[in-house]
VEXPA-651538 format. One record per residue: chain; residue in one letter; x negated, y negated, z of N, C-alpha, C, O, CB in turn; residue number from 1. Coordinates in Angstrom, 2 decimals, padded with zeros to 5 digits. Each point is the difference from the previous one (the first is absolute). Glycine has a CB too. Example, Ala and Ser with C-alpha at 12.3 -4.5 7.8 and 13.67 -1.06 7.14 Angstrom:
VEXPA-651538
> A_a_-013.19_005.69_007.80_000.89_-001.19_000.00_-000.90_-001.20_000.00_-001.04_000.02_000.66_002.93_001.15_000.59_1
> A_s_-001.54_-002.22_-001.97_-000.82_-001.19_000.06_000.77_-001.09_000.73_-000.51_-001.11_000.17_-000.67_001.74_-002.32_2
END
This chain:
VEXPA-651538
> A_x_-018.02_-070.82_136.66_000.32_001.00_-001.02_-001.07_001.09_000.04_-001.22_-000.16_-000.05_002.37_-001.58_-001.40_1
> A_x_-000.51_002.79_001.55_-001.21_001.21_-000.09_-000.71_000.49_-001.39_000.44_000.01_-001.15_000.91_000.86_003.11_2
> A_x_-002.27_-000.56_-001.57_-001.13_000.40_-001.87_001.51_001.21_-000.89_-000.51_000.55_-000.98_-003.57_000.02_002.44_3
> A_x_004.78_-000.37_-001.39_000.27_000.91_-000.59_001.43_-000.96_-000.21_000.82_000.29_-000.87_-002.43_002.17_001.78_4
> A_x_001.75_-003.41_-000.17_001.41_-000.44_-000.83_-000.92_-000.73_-000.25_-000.16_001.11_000.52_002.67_-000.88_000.24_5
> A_x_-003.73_-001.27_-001.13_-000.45_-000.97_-000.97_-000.41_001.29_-001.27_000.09_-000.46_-001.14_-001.16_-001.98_003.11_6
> A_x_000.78_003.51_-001.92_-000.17_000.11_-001.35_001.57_000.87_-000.43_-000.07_000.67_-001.03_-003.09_-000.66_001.10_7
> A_x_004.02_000.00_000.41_001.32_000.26_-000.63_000.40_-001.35_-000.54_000.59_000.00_-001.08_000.12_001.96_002.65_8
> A_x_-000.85_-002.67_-001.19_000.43_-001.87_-000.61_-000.97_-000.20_-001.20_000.45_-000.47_-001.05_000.05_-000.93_003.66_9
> A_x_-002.08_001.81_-002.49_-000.50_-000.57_-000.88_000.29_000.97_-001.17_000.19_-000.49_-001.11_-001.82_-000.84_002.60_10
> A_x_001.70_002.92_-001.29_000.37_000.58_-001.22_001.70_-000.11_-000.69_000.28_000.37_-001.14_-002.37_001.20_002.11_11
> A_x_002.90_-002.06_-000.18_000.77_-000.53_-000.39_000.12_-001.20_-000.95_000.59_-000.05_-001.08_-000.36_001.21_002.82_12
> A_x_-000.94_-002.16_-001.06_-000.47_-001.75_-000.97_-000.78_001.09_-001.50_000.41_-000.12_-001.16_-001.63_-002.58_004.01_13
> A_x_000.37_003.44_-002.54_-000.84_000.19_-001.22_000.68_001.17_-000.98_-000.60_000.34_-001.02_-001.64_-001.06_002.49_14
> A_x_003.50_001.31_-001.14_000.71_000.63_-000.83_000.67_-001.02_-000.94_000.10_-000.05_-001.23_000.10_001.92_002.86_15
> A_x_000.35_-002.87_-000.36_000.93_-001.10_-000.86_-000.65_-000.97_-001.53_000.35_-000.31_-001.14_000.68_000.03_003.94_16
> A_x_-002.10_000.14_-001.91_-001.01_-001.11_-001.04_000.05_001.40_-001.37_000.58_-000.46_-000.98_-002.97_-001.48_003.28_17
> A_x_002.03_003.16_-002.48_-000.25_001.03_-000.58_001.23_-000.08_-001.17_-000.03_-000.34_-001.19_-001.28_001.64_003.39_18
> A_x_002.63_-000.74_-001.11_000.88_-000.08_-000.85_000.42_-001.50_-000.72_000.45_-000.07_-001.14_000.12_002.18_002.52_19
> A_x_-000.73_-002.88_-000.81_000.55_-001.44_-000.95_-000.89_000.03_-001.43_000.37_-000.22_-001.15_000.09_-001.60_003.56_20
> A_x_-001.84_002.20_-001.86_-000.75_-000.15_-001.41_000.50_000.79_-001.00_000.40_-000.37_-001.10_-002.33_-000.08_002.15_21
> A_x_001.87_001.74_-000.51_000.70_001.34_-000.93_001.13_-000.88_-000.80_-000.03_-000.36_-001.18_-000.21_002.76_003.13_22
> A_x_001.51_-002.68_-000.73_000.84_-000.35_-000.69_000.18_-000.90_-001.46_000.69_000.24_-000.99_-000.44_000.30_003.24_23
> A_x_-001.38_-001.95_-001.83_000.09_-000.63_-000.98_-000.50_000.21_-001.17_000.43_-000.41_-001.07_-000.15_-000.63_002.49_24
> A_x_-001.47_001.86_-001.18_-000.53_000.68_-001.42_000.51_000.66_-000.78_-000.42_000.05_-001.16_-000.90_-000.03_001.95_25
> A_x_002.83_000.99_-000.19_000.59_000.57_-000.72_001.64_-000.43_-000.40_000.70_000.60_-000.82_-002.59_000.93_001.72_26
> A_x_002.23_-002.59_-000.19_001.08_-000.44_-000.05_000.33_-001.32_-000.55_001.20_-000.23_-000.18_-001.21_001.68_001.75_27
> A_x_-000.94_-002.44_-001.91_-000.45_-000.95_-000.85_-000.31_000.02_-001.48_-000.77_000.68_-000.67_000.17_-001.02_002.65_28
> A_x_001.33_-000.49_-002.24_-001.08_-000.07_-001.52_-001.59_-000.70_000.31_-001.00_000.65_-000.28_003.47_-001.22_-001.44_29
> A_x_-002.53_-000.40_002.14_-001.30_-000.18_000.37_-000.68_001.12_000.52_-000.93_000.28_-000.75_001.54_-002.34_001.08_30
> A_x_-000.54_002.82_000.62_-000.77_000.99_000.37_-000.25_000.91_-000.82_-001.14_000.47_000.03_001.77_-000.89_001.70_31
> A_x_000.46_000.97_-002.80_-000.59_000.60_-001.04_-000.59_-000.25_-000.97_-000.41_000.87_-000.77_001.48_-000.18_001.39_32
> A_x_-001.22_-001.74_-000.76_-001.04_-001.18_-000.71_-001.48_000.58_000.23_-000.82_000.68_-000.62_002.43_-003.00_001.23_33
> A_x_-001.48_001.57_000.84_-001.18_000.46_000.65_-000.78_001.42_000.54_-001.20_000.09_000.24_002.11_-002.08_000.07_34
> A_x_000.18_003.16_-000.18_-000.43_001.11_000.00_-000.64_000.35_-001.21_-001.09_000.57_000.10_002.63_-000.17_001.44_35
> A_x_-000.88_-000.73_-003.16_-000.60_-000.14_-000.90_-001.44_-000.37_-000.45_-000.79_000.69_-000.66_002.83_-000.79_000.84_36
> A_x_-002.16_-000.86_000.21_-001.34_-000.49_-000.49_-000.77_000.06_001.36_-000.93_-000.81_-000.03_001.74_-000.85_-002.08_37
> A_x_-000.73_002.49_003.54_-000.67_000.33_000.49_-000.51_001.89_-000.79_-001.12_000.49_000.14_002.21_-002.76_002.00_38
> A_x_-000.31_002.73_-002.66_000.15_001.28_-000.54_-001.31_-000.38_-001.27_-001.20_000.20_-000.15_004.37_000.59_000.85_39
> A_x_-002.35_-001.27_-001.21_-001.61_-000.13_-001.29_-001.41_-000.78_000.01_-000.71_-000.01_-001.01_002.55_000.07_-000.38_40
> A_x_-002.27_-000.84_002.86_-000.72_-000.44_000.85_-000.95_001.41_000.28_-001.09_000.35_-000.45_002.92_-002.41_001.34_41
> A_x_-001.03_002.56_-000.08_-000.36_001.57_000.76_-000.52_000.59_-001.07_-001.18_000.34_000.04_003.02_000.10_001.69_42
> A_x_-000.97_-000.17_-003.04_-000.75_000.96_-001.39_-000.79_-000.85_-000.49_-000.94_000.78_-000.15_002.70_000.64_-000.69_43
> A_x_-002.20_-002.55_000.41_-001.25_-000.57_-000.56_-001.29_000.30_001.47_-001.23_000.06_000.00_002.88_-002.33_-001.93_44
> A_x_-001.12_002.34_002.48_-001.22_000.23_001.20_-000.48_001.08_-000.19_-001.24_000.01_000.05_002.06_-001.07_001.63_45
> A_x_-000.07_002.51_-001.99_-000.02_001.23_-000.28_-001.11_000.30_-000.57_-001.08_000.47_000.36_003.14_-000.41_-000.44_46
> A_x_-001.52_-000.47_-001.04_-000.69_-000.31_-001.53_-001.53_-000.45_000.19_-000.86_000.80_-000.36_003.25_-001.71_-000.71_47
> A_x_-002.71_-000.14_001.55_-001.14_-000.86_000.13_-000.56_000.83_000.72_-001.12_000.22_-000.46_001.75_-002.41_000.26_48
> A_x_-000.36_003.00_001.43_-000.32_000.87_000.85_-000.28_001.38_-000.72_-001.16_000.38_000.22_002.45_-001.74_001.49_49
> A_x_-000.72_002.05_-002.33_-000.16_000.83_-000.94_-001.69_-000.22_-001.25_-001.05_000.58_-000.31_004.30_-000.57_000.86_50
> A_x_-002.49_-001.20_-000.83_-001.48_-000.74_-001.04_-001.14_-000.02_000.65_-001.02_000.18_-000.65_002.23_-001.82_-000.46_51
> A_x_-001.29_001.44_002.46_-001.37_-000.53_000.78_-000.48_001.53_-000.13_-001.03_000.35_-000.59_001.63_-002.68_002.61_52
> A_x_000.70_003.53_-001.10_-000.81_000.86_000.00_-000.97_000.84_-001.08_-000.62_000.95_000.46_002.20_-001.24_001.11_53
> A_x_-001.70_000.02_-002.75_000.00_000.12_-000.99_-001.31_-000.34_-000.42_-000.90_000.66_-000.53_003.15_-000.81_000.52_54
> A_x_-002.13_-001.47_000.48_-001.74_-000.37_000.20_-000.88_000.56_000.48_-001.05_000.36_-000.53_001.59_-001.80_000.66_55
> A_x_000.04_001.61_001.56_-000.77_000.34_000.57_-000.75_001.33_000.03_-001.03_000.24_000.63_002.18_-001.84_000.10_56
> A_x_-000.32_002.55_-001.67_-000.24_001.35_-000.08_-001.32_-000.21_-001.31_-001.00_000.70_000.14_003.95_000.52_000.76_57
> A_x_-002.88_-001.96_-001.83_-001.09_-000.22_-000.81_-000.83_-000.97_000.49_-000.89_-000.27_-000.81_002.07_000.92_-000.92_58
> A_x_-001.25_-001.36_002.87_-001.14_-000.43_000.53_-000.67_001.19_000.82_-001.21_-000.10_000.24_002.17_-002.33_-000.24_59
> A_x_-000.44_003.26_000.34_-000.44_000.95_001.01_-000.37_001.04_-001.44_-000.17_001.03_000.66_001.89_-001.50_002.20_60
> A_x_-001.85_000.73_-003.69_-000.21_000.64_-000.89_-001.87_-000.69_-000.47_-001.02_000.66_000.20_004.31_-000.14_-000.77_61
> A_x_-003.26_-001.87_-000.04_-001.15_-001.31_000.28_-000.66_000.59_001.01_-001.04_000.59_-000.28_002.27_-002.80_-000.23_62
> A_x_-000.88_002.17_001.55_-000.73_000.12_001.31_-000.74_001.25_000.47_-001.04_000.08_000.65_002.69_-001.59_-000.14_63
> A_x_-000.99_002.32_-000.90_-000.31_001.73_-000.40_-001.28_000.00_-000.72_-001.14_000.27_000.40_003.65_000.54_-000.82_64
> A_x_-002.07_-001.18_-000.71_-001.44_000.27_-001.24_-001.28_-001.11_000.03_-001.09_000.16_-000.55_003.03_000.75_-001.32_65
> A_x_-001.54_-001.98_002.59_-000.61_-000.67_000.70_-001.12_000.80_000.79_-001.20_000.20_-000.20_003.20_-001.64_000.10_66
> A_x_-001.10_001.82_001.08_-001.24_001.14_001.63_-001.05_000.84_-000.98_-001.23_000.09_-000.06_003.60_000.98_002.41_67
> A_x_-000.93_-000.33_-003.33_-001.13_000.74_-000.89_-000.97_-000.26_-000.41_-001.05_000.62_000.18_002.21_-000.02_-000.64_68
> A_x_-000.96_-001.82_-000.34_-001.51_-000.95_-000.56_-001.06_000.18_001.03_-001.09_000.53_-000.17_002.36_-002.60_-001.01_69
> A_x_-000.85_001.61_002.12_-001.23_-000.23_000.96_-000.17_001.10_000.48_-001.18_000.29_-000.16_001.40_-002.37_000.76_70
> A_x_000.18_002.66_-000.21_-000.17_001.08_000.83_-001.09_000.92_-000.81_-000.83_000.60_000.69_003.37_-000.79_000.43_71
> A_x_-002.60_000.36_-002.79_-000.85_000.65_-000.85_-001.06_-001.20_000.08_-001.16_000.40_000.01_002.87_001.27_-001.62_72
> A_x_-001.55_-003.09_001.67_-001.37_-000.71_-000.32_-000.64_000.44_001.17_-001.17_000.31_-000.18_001.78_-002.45_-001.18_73
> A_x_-000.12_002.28_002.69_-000.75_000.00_000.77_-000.82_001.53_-000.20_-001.22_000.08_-000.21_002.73_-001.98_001.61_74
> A_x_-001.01_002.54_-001.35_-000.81_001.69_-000.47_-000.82_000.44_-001.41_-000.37_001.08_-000.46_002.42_-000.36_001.78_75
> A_x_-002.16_-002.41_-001.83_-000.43_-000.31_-001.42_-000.14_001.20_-000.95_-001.03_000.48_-000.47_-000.15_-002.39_001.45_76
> A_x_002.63_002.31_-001.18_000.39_000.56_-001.25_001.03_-001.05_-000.76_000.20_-001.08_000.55_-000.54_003.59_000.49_77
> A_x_001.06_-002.19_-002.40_000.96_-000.82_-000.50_001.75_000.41_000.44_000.56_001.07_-000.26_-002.62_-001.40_-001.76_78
> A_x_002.38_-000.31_002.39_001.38_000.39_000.50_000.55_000.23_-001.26_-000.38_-000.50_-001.06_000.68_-000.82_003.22_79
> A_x_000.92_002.38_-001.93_000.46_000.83_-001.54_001.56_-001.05_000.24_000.63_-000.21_001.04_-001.94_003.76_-001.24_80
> A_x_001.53_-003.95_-000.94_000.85_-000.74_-000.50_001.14_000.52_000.01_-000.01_001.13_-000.48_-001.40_-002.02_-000.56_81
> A_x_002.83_000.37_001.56_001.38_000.41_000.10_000.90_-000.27_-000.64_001.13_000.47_000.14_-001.59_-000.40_001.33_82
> A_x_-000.01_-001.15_-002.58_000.99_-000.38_-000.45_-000.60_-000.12_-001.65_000.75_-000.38_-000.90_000.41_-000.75_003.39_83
END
Protein backbone atom coordinates (compact mmCIF):
# COMPACT_ATOMS: atom_id res chain seq x y z
CA UNK A 1 0.00 0.00 0.00
CA UNK A 2 1.41 3.35 -0.84
CA UNK A 3 1.82 6.38 1.97
CA UNK A 4 -0.93 8.24 0.37
CA UNK A 5 -3.52 5.45 0.14
CA UNK A 6 -2.56 4.52 4.01
CA UNK A 7 -3.41 7.97 4.94
CA UNK A 8 -6.67 8.08 2.69
CA UNK A 9 -7.79 4.81 4.83
CA UNK A 10 -6.63 6.21 7.99
CA UNK A 11 -8.48 9.61 7.44
CA UNK A 12 -11.26 7.78 6.42
CA UNK A 13 -11.31 5.21 9.84
CA UNK A 14 -10.82 8.68 11.76
CA UNK A 15 -13.74 10.56 10.09
CA UNK A 16 -15.85 7.46 10.85
CA UNK A 17 -14.81 7.05 14.59
CA UNK A 18 -15.59 11.23 14.46
CA UNK A 19 -18.85 10.95 12.99
CA UNK A 20 -20.27 7.96 15.17
CA UNK A 21 -19.31 10.03 18.21
CA UNK A 22 -20.98 13.21 16.78
CA UNK A 23 -23.73 11.07 15.96
CA UNK A 24 -24.39 9.62 19.26
CA UNK A 25 -24.07 12.73 21.17
CA UNK A 26 -26.60 14.25 19.21
CA UNK A 27 -28.89 11.58 18.34
CA UNK A 28 -29.23 9.80 21.74
CA UNK A 29 -30.77 10.60 24.72
CA UNK A 30 -27.82 9.42 26.54
CA UNK A 31 -25.52 11.54 24.60
CA UNK A 32 -27.47 14.45 25.38
CA UNK A 33 -27.28 13.60 28.82
CA UNK A 34 -23.84 13.64 28.51
CA UNK A 35 -23.23 16.58 26.24
CA UNK A 36 -25.09 18.19 29.10
CA UNK A 37 -23.22 17.71 31.98
CA UNK A 38 -20.08 17.81 29.92
CA UNK A 39 -21.45 21.57 29.08
CA UNK A 40 -21.74 22.62 32.77
CA UNK A 41 -18.35 20.69 33.63
CA UNK A 42 -16.70 23.07 30.92
CA UNK A 43 -18.68 26.31 32.72
CA UNK A 44 -17.72 25.47 36.36
CA UNK A 45 -14.15 25.24 34.99
CA UNK A 46 -14.73 28.72 33.46
CA UNK A 47 -15.75 30.07 36.51
CA UNK A 48 -12.98 28.60 38.81
CA UNK A 49 -10.69 29.78 36.00
CA UNK A 50 -12.13 33.18 35.97
CA UNK A 51 -11.90 33.10 40.09
CA UNK A 52 -8.16 32.08 40.04
CA UNK A 53 -7.58 34.84 37.68
CA UNK A 54 -8.73 37.10 40.09
CA UNK A 55 -6.34 35.86 42.71
CA UNK A 56 -3.77 35.97 40.92
CA UNK A 57 -4.16 39.55 39.83
CA UNK A 58 -4.25 40.49 43.74
CA UNK A 59 -1.37 38.38 44.48
CA UNK A 60 0.52 40.23 41.85
CA UNK A 61 -0.83 43.41 43.36
CA UNK A 62 0.92 41.75 47.22
CA UNK A 63 3.84 41.24 45.22
CA UNK A 64 4.05 44.75 43.72
CA UNK A 65 3.92 46.61 47.07
CA UNK A 66 5.91 44.01 48.37
CA UNK A 67 9.23 45.03 45.72
CA UNK A 68 8.11 48.43 46.84
CA UNK A 69 8.72 47.75 50.51
CA UNK A 70 11.99 46.65 49.84
CA UNK A 71 13.08 48.30 47.27
CA UNK A 72 12.63 51.77 49.69
CA UNK A 73 14.20 49.65 52.75
CA UNK A 74 16.95 49.07 50.77
CA UNK A 75 17.56 52.98 49.84
CA UNK A 76 16.50 53.42 53.59
CA UNK A 77 13.74 55.77 53.16
CA UNK A 78 9.95 54.72 54.21
CA UNK A 79 8.06 53.28 51.37
CA UNK A 80 4.78 55.51 50.79
CA UNK A 81 1.79 53.43 51.40
CA UNK A 82 -0.89 52.35 48.62
CA UNK A 83 -3.42 51.35 50.18
Amino acid sequence: MSRESTRLWAGIGLGAVVGSVVGYLVFTEQGRRTVSSLQRTVDDVAQALGESQSVVRQLSGVAEEGRRVVEAFRRGRTAPRTW
